[in-house]
Each structure stands twice: as C-alpha cells, then as structure tokens.
C-alpha positions as CSV (number, residue, x, y, z in Angstrom):
1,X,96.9,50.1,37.9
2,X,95.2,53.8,37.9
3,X,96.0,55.7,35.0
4,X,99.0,58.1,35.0
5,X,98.5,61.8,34.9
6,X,101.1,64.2,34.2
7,X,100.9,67.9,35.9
8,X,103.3,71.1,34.2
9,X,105.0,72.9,37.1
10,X,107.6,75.3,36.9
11,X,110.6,74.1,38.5
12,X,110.7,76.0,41.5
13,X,107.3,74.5,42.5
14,X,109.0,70.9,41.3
15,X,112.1,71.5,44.0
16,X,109.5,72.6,46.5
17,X,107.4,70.0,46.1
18,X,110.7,67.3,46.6
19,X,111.7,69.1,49.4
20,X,108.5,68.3,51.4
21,X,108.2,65.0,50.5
22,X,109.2,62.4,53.5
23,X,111.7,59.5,52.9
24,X,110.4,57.1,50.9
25,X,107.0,59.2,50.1
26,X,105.7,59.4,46.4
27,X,104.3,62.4,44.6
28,X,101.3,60.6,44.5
29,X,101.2,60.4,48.5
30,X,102.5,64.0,49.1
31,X,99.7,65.7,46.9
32,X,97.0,63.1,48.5
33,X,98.3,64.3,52.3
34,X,97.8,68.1,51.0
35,X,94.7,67.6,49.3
36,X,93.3,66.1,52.1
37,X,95.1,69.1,54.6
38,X,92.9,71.5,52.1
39,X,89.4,70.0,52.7
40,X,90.1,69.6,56.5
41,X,91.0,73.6,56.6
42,X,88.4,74.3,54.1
43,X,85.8,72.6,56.6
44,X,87.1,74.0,59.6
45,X,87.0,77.3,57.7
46,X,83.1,76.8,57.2
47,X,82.3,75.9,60.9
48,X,83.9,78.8,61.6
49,X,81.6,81.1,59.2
50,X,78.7,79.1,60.5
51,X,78.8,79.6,64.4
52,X,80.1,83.4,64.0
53,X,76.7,83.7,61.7
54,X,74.1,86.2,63.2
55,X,71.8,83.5,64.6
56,X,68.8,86.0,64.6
57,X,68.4,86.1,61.0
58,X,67.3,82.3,60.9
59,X,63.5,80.8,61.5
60,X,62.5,77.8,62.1
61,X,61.1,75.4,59.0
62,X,57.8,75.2,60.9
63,X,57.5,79.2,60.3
64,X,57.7,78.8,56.7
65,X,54.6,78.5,55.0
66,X,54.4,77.7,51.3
C-alpha cells in the first residue's frame, strides 16, 4: 500500500474540492484527474508558444560550426 500523505487546505478549498468529486471518486483520483488536466494544458500551452515562435530566428544544426 503507498504511503499516506496528508495536504493542509483551508476549508473552503476542502468543500470545493468535495464538490467536484464524482460518486464514488476518491481524493486520491480527483487530484490525479487534475494533475493530469494541468500537464495536458501546460503542453498544449507550449505547442502553442512553439508554432506562434518567429521561425526566422532559427538555423539549421548544419550552420553551426564549433
């Protein structure tokens, strides 16, 4: 069995937190589903920055030289 961790929240963020979770969800699952919503905006978030990036300012690794 993993170890258990305990998190401090104030309790506004506690009834917030109970009022997302689905029936029959755990904390445990709740927190993995928005973790795992955060790093799939975050990357979406970085393709974005990389195709608006000014594609001009960018050589090729054959133009470096050493």
């Amino acid at each position: 069995m993993p170890a258990v961790k305990r998190i401090p929240v104030t309790e506004q963020v506690w009834k917030e937190l109970a009022e997302m979770r689905l029936a029959g969800q755990t904390y445990t699952d709740l927190l993995a589903e928005m973790i795992d919503d955060r790093k799939r905006r975050r990357l979406e978030e970085d393709v974005r920055t990389w195709n608006r990036r000014n594609k001009d300012s960018y050589v090729s690794l054959s133009e470096i030289k050493d």
